[in-house]
MIZA-804953 format. One line per 8 residues: number of its first residue (from 0); their letters; for each residue x, y, z of N, C-alpha, C. Coordinates in Angstrom, 2 decimals, decimal comma, padded with zeros to 5 digits. Example, Ala and Ser with C-alpha at 12.3 -4.5 7.8 and 13.67 -1.06 7.14 Angstrom:
# residues 2
0> as> 013,19 -005,69 007,80 012,30 -004,50 007,80 013,20 -003,30 007,80  012,85 -002,25 007,08 013,67 -001,06 007,14 012,90 000,03 007,87
END
This chain:
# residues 282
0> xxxxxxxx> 007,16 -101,07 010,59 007,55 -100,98 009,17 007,18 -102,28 008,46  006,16 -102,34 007,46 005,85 -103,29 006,68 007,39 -104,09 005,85  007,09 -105,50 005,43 007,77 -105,58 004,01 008,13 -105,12 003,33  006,78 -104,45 002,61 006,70 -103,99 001,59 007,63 -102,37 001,10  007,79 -102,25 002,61 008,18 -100,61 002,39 009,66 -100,86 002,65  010,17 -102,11 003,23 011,20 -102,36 003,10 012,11 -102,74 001,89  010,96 -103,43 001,38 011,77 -104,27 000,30 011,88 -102,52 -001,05  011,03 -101,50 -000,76 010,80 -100,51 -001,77 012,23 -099,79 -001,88
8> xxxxxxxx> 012,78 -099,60 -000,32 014,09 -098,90 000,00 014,82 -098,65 -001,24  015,22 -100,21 -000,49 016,86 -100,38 -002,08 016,30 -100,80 -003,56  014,99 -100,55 -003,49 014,76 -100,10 -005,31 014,95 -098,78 -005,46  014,54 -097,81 -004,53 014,24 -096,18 -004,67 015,40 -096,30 -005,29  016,59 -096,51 -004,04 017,81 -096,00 -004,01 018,57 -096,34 -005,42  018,53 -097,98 -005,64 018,94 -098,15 -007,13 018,47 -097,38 -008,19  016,99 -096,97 -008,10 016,96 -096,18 -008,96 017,18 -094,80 -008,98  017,59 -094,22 -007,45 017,98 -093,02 -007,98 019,67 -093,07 -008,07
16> xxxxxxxx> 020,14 -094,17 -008,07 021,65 -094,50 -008,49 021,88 -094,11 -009,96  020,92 -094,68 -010,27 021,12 -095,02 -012,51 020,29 -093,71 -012,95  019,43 -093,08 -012,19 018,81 -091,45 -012,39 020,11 -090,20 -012,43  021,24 -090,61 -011,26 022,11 -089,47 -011,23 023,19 -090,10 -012,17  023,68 -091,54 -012,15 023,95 -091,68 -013,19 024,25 -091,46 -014,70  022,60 -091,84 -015,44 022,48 -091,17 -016,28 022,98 -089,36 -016,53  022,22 -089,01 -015,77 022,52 -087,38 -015,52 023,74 -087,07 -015,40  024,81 -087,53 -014,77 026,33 -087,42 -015,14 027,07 -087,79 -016,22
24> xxxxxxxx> 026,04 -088,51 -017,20 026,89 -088,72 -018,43 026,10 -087,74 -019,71  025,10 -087,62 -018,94 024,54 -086,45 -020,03 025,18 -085,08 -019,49  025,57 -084,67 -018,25 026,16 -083,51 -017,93 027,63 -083,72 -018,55  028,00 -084,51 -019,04 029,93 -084,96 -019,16 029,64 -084,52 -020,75  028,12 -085,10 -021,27 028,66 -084,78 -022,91 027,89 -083,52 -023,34  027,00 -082,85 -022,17 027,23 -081,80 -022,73 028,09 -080,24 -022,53  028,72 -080,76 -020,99 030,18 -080,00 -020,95 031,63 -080,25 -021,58  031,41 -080,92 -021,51 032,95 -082,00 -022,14 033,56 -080,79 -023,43
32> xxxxxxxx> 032,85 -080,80 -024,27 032,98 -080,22 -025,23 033,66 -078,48 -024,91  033,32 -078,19 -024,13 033,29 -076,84 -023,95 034,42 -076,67 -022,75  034,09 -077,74 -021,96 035,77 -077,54 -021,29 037,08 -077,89 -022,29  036,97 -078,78 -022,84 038,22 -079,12 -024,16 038,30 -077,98 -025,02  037,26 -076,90 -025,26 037,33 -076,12 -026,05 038,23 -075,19 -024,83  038,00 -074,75 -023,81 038,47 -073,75 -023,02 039,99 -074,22 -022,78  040,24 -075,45 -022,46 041,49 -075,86 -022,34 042,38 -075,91 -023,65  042,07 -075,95 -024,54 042,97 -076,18 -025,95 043,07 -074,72 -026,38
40> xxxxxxxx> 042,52 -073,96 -025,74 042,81 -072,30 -026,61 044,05 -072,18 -025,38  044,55 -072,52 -024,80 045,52 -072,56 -024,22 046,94 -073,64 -024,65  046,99 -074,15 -025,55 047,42 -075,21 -026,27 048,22 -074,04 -027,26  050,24 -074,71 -027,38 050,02 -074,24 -028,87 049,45 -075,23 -029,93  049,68 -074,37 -030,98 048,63 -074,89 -032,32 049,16 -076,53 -032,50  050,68 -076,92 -032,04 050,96 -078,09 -032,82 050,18 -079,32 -031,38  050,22 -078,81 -030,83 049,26 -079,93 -029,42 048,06 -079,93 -029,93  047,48 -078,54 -030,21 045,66 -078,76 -030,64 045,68 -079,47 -031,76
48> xxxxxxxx> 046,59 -079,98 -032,94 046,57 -080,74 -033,72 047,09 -082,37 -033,69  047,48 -082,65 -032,50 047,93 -083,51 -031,66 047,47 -084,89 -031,99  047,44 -085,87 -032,30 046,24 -087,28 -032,05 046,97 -088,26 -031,81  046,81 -089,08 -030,37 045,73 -088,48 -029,96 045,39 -087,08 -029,37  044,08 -086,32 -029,10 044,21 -085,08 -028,23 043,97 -085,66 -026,96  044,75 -084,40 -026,35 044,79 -084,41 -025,01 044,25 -083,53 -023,91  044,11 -083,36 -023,04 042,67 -083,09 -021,92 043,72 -081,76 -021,62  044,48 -081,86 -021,00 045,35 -081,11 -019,98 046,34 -080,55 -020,98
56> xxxxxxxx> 046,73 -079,22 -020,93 047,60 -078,40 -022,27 049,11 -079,23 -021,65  049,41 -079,75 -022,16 050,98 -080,05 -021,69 052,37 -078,72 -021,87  051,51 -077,86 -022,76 052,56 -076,67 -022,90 051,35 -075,55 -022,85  051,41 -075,09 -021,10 050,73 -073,81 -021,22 050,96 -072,07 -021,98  049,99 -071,59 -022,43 050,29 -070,23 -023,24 049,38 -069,59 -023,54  049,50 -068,33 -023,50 048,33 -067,34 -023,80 048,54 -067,03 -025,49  049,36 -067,23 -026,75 049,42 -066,79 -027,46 048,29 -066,83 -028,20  047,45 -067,67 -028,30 046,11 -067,43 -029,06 045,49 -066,14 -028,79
64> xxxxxxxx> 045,27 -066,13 -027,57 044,43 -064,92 -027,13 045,16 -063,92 -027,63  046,57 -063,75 -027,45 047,50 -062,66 -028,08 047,43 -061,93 -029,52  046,87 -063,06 -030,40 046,77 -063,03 -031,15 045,60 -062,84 -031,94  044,61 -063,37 -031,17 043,45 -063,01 -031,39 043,14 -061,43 -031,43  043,53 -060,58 -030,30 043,80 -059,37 -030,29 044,43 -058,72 -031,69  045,30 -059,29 -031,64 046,54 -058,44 -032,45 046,04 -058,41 -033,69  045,65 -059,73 -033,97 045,44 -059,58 -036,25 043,86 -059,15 -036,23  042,72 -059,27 -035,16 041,50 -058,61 -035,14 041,34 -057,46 -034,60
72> xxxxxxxx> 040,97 -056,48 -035,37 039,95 -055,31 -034,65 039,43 -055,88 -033,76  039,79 -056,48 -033,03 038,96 -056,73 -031,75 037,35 -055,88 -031,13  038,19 -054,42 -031,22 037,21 -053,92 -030,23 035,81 -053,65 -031,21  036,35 -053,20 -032,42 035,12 -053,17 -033,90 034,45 -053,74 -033,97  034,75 -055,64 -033,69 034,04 -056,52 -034,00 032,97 -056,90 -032,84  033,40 -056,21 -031,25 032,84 -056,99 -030,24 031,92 -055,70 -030,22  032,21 -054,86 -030,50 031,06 -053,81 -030,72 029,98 -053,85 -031,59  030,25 -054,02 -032,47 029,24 -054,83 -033,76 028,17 -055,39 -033,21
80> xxxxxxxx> 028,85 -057,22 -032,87 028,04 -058,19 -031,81 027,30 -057,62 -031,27  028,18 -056,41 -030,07 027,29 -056,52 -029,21 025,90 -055,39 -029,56  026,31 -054,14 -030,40 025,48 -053,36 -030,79 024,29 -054,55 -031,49  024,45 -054,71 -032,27 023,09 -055,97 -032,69 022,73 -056,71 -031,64  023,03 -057,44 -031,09 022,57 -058,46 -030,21 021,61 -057,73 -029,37  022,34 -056,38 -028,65 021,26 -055,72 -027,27 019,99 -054,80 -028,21  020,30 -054,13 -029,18 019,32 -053,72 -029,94 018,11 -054,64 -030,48  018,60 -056,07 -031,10 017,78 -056,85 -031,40 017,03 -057,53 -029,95
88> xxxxxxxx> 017,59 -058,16 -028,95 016,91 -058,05 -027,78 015,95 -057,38 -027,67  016,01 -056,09 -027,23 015,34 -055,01 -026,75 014,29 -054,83 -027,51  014,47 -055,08 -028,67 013,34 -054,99 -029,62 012,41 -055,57 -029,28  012,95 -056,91 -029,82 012,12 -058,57 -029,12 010,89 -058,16 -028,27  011,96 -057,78 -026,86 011,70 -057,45 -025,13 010,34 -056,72 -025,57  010,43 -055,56 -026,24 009,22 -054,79 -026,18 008,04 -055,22 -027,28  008,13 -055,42 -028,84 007,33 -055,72 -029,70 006,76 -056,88 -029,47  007,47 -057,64 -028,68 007,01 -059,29 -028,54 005,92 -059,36 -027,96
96> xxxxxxxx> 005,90 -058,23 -026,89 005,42 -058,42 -025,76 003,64 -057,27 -025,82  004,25 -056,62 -026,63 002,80 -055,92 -027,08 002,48 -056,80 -027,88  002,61 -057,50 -029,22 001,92 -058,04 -029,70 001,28 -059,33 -029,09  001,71 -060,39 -028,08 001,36 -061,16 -026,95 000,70 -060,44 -025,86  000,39 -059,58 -025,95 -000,42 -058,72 -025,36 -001,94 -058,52 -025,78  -001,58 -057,98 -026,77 -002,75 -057,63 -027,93 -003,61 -059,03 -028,37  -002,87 -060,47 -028,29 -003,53 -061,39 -028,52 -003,41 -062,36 -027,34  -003,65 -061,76 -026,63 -003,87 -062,56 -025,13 -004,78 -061,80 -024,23
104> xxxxxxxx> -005,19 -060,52 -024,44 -005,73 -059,68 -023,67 -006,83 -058,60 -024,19  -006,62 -058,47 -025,23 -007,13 -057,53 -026,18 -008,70 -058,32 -026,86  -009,67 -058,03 -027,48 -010,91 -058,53 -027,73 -010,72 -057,62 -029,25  -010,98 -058,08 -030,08 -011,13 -057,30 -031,77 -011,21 -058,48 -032,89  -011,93 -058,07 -033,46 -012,24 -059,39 -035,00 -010,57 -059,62 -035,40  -010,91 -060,62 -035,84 -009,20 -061,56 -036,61 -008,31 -061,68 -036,05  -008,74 -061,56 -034,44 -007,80 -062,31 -033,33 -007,24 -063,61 -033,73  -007,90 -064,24 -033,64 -007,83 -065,39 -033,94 -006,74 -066,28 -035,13
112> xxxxxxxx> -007,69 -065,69 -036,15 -006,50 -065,47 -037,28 -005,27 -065,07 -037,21  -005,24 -064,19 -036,76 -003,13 -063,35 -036,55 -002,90 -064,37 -035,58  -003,71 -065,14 -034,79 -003,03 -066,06 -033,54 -002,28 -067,09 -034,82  -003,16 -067,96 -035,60 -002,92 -068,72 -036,17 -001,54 -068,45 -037,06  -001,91 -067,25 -037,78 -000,94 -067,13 -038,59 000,53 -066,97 -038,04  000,82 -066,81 -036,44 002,07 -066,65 -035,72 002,34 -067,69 -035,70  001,64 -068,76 -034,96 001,89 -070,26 -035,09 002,19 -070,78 -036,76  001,75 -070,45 -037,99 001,82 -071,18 -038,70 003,61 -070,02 -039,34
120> xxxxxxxx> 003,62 -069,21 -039,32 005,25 -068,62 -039,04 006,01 -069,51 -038,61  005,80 -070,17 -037,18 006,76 -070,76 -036,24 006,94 -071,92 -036,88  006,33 -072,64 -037,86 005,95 -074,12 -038,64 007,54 -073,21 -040,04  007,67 -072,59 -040,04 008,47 -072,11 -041,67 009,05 -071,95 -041,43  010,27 -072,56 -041,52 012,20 -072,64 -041,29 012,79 -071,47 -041,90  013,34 -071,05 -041,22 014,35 -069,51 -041,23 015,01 -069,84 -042,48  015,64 -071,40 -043,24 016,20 -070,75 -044,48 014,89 -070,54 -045,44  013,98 -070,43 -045,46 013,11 -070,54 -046,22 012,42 -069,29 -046,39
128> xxxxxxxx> 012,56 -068,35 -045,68 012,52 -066,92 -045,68 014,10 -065,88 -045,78  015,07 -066,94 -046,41 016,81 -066,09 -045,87 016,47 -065,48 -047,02  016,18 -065,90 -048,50 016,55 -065,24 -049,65 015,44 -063,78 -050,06  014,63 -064,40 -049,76 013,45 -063,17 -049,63 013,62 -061,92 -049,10  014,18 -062,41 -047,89 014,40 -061,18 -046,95 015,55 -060,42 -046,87  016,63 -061,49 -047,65 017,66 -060,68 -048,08 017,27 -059,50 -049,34  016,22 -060,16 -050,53 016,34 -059,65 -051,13 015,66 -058,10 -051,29  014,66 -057,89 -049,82 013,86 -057,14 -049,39 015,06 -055,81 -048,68
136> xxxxxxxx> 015,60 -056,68 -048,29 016,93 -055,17 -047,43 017,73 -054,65 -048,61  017,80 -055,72 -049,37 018,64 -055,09 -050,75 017,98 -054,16 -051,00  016,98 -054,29 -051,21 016,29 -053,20 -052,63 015,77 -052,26 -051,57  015,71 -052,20 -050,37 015,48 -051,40 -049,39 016,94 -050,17 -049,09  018,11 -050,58 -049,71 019,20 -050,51 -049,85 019,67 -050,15 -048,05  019,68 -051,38 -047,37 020,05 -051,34 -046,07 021,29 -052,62 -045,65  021,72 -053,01 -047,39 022,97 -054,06 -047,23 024,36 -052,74 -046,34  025,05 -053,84 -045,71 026,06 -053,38 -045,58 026,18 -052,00 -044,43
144> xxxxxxxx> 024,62 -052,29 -043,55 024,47 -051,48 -042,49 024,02 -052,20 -040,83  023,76 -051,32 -040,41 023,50 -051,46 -039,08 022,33 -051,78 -038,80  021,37 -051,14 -039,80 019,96 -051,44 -039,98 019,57 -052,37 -040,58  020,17 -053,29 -041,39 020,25 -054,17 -042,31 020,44 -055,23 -041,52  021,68 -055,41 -040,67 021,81 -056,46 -039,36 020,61 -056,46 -038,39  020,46 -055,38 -038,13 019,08 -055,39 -037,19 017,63 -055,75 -037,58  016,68 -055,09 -038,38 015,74 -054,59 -038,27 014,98 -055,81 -038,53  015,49 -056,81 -039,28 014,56 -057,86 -039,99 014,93 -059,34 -038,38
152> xxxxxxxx> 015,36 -058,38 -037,76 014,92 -059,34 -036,65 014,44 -059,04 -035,80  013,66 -057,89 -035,35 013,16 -056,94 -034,10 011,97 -057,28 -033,88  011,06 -058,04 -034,18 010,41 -059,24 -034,14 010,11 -060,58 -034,24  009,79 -061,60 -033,41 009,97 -062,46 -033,76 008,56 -063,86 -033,55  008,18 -064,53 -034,37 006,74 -065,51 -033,95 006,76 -066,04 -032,65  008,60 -066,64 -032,43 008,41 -067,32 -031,28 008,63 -066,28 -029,40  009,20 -065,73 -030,08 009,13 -064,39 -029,40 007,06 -064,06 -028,81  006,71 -063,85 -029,85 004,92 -063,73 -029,45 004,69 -064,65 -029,11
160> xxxxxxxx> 004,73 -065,80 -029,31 004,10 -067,08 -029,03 004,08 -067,23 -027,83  005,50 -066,75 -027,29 005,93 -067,38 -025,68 005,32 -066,26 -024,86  005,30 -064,95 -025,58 004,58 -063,78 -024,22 003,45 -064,11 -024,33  002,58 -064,29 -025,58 000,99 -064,58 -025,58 000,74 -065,39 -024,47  001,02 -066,61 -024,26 001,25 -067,75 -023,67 001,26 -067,32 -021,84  002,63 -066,72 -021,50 002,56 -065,75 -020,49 001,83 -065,36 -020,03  000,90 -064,54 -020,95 000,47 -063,34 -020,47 -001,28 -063,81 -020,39  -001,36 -065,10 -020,63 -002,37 -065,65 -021,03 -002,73 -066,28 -019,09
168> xxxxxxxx> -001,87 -065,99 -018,13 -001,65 -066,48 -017,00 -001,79 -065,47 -015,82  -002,10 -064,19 -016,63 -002,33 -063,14 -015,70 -004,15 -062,99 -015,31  -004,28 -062,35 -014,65 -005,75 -062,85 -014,36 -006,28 -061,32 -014,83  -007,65 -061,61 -015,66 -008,36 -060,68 -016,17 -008,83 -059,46 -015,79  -009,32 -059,69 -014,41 -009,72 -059,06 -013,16 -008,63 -057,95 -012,96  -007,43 -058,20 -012,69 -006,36 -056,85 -012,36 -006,33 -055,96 -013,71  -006,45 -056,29 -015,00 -006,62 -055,43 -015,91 -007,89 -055,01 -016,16  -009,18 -055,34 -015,71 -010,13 -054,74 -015,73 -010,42 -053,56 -014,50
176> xxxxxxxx> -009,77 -054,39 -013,53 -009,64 -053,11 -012,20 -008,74 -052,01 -012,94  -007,80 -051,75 -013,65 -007,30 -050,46 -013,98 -007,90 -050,20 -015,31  -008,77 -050,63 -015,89 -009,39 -050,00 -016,79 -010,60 -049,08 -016,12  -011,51 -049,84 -015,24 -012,03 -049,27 -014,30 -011,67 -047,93 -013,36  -010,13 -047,97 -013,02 -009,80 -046,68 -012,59 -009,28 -045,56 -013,77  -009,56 -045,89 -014,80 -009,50 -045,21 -015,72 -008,36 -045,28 -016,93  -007,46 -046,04 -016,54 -005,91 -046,33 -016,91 -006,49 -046,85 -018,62  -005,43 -046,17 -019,63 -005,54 -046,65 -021,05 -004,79 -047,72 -021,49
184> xxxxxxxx> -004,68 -048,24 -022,27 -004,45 -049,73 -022,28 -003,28 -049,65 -022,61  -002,05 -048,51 -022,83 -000,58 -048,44 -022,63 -000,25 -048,57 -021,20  -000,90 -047,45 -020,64 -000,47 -047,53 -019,26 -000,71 -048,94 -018,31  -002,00 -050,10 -018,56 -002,11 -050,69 -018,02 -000,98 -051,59 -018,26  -000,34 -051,84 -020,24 000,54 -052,64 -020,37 001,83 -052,17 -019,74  002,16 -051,08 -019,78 003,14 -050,78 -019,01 003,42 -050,72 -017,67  002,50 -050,18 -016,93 002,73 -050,29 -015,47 001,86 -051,30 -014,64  001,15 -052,06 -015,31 000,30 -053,16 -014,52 000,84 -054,50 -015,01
192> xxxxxxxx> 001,03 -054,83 -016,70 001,02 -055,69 -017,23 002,94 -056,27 -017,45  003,21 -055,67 -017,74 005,26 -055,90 -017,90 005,22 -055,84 -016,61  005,28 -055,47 -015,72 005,95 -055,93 -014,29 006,09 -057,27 -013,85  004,56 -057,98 -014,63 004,87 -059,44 -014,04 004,94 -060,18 -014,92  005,59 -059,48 -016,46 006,46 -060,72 -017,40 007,62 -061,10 -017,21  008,33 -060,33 -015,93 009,77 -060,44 -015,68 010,31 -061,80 -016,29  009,53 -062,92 -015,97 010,30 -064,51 -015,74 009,78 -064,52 -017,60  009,04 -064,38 -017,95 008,89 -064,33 -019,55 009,95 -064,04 -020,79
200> xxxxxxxx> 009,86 -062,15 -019,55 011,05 -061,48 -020,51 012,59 -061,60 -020,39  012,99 -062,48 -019,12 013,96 -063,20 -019,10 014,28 -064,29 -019,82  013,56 -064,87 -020,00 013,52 -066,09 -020,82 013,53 -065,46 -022,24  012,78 -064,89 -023,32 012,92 -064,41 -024,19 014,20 -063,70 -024,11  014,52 -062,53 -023,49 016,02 -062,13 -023,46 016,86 -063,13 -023,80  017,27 -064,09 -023,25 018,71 -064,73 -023,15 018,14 -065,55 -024,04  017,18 -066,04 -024,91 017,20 -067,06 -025,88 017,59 -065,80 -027,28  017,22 -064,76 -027,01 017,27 -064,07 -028,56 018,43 -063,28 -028,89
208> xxxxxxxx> 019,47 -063,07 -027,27 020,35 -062,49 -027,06 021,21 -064,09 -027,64  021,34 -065,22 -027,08 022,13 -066,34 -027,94 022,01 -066,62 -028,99  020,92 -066,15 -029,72 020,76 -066,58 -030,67 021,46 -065,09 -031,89  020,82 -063,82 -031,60 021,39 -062,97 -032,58 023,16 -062,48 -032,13  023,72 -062,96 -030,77 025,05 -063,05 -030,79 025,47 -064,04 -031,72  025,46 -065,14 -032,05 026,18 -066,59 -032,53 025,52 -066,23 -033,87  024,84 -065,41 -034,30 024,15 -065,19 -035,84 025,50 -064,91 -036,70  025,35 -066,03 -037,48 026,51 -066,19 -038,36 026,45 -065,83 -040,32
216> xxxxxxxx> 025,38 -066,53 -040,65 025,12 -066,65 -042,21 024,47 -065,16 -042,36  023,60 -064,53 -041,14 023,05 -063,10 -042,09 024,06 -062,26 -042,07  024,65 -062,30 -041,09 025,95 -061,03 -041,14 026,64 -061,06 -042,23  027,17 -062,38 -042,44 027,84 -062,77 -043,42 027,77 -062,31 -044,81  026,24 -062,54 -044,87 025,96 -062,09 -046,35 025,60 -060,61 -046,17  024,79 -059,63 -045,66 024,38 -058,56 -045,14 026,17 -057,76 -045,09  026,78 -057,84 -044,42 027,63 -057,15 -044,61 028,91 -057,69 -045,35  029,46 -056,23 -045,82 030,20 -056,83 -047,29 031,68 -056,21 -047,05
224> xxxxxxxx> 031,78 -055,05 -045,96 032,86 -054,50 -045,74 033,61 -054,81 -044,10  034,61 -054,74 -043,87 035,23 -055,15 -042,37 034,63 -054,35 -041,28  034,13 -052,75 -041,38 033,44 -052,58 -040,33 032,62 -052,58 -040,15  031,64 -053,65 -040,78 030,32 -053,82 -040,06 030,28 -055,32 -039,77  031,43 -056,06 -040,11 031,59 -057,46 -039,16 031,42 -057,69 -037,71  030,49 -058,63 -037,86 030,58 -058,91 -036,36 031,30 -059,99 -035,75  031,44 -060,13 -034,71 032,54 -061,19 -033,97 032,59 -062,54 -034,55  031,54 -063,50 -034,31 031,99 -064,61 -035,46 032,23 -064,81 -037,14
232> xxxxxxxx> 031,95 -063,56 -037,39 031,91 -063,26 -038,78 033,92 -063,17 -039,13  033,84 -062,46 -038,14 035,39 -061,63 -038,39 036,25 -062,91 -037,84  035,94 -063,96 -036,67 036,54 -064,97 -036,60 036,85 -065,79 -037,37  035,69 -066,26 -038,44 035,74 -067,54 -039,23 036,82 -066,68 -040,48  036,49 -065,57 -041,08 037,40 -064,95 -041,55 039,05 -064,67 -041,58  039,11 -064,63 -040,12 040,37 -064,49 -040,07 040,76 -065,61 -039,61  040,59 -066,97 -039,28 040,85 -068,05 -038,90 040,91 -069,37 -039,66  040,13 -068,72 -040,80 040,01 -069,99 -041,95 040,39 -069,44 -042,97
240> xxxxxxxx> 041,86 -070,13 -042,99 042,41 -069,81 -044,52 042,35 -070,74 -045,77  042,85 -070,31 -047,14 042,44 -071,16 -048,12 043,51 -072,27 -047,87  044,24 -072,82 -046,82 044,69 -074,08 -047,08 045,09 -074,59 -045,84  044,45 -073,21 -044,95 045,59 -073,38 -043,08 044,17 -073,31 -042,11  043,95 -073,92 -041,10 042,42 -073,45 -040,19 043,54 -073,35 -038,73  043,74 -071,48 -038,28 044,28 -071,55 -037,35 043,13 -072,30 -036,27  043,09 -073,24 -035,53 042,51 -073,84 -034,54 042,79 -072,74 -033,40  043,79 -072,37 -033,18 044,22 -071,99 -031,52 043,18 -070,56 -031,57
248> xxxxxxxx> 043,84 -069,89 -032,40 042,80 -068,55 -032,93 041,11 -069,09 -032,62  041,09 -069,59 -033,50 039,31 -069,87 -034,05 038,55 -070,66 -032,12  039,61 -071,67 -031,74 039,04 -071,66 -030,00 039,45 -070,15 -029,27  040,35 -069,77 -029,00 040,37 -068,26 -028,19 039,04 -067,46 -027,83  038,91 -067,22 -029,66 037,85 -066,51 -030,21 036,50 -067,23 -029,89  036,39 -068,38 -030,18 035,01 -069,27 -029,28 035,01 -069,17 -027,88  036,24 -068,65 -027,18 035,78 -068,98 -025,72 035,57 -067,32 -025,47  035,85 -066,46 -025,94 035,51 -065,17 -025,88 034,03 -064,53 -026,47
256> xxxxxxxx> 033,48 -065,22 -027,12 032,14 -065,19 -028,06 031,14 -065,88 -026,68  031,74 -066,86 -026,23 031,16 -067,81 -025,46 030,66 -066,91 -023,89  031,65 -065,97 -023,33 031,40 -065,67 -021,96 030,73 -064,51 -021,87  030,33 -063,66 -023,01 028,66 -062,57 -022,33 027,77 -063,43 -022,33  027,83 -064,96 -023,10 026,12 -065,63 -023,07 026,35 -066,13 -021,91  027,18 -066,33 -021,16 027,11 -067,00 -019,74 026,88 -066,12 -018,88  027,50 -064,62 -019,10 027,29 -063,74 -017,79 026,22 -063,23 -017,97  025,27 -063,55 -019,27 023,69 -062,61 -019,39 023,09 -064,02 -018,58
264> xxxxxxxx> 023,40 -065,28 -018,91 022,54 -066,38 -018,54 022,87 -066,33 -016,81  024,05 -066,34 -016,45 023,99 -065,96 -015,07 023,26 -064,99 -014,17  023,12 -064,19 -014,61 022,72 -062,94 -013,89 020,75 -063,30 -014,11  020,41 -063,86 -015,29 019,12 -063,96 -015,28 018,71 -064,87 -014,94  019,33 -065,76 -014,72 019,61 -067,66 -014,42 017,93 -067,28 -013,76  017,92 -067,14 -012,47 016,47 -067,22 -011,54 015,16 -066,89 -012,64  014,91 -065,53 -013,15 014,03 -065,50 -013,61 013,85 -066,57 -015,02  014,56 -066,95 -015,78 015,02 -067,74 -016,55 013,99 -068,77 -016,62
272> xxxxxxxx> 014,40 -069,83 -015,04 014,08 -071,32 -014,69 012,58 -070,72 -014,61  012,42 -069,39 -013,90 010,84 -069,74 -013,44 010,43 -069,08 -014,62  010,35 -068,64 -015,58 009,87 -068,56 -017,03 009,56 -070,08 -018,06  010,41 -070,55 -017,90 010,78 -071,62 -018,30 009,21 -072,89 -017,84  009,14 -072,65 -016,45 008,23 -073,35 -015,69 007,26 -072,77 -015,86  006,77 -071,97 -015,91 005,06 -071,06 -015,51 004,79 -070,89 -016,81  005,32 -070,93 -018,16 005,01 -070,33 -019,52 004,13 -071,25 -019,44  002,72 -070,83 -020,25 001,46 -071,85 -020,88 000,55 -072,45 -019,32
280> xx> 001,27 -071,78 -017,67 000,27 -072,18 -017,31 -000,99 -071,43 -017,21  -002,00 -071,56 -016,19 -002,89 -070,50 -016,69 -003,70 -071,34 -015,26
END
């Protein structure tokens, strides 16, 4: 054993000291938050208003949750959520994925162009299309529906961007072999080509599924009556009054909003990471 490889040891090691380090204080602040949130919906209201606050409920209780139940339609609202959220998904799942298809695989004039113009979409901030598109469902007269929550999201740029990208990693050759056996270019996307976006369409899933669950400002404005509220809609509603913010309510209701995005992110967790990794290679 040289010096040199000696003296390297206890640098590795120091540095992978201040590597896990670091990483434990970035794991502390970005759980921290979310365990204090899970622990204080167990809090009554006069502890969650407490200061200093405190970690550990000193007076355990379910009444938030009790209550959360009791003054919300509960089941109205989680139906709502969830009716939008898996519809808008699914949408995603499939349109995304033909159109990242079509421009990753497909040969036709103004390819190119529609490539660009998806990317230059992805450059234009969502409030900058809110009023437009509100004012497009209006006069479409789809306020205050189901279709109105949905439809103006059943596609999405970054949605294409990421299957194009994908699909840009499959090799040419297996779709020319089933064109060759005769297969039309549905069937190839369907039974040759989606089989091996799994880690893609996982990844798209659970980003569009968190994102149109926690969708707060379109519901908001889009629907105008109590049963077409959806879960955070009907939370901030019933939790923020003109002079009172039940806290215990408004966490309950966050930690209940909070656990389908964990059990969709769990269950897809694997394909997820390797989506995550393989997107854009090629």
């Amino acid at each position: 054993m040289t010096t040199l490889d000696t003296r390297a040891r206890p640098r590795d090691r120091v540095a992978k000291a201040v590597l896990y380090a670091i990483l434990a204080v970035g794991l502390l602040v970005v759980v921290g938050p979310f365990v204090w949130m899970a622990l204080s919906s167990l809090k009554p209201e006069g502890e969650i208003r407490s200061v200093p606050p405190t970690w550990l409920p000193e007076t355990w209780t379910l009444d938030n949750f009790r209550d959360l139940f009791s003054r919300l339609d509960f089941p109205l609202f989680f139906f709502n959520s969830a009716l939008v959220a898996v519809v808008v998904t699914a949408g995603n799942l499939l349109f995304c994925s033909l159109v990242g298809y079509a421009l990753a695989k497909l040969r036709y004039p103004g390819k190119r162009v529609l490539f660009v113009a998806v990317l230059g979409m992805l450059m234009v901030p969502g409030m900058v299309t809110f009023v437009p598109q509100f004012v497009l469902v209006s006069n479409m007269g789809l306020t205050n529906s189901y279709a109105g929550l949905i439809l103006p999201f059943l596609v999405g740029p970054f949605g294409v961007f990421l299957m194009r990208q994908f699909l840009q990693s499959i090799p040419d050759d297996l779709i020319e072999a089933a064109r060759v056996d005769g297969a039309g270019e549905f069937r190839i996307f369907w039974r040759v080509v989606l089989p091996l976006c799994r880690p893609a369409l996982a990844t798209l899933g659970i980003l569009t599924f968190l994102a149109s669950w926690n969708n707060f400002l379109w519901p908001l404005v889009v629907a105008s009556t109590e049963d077409k509220y959806t879960l955070p809609v009907a939370l901030a509603l019933y939790s923020i009054g003109q002079n009172r913010t039940d806290f215990g309510l408004l966490l309950a209701g966050a930690v209940v909003v909070v656990l389908p995005v964990l059990i969709v992110f769990l269950l897809l967790q694997r394909h997820f990471m390797r989506g995550i990794a393989t997107t854009g290679l090629k």
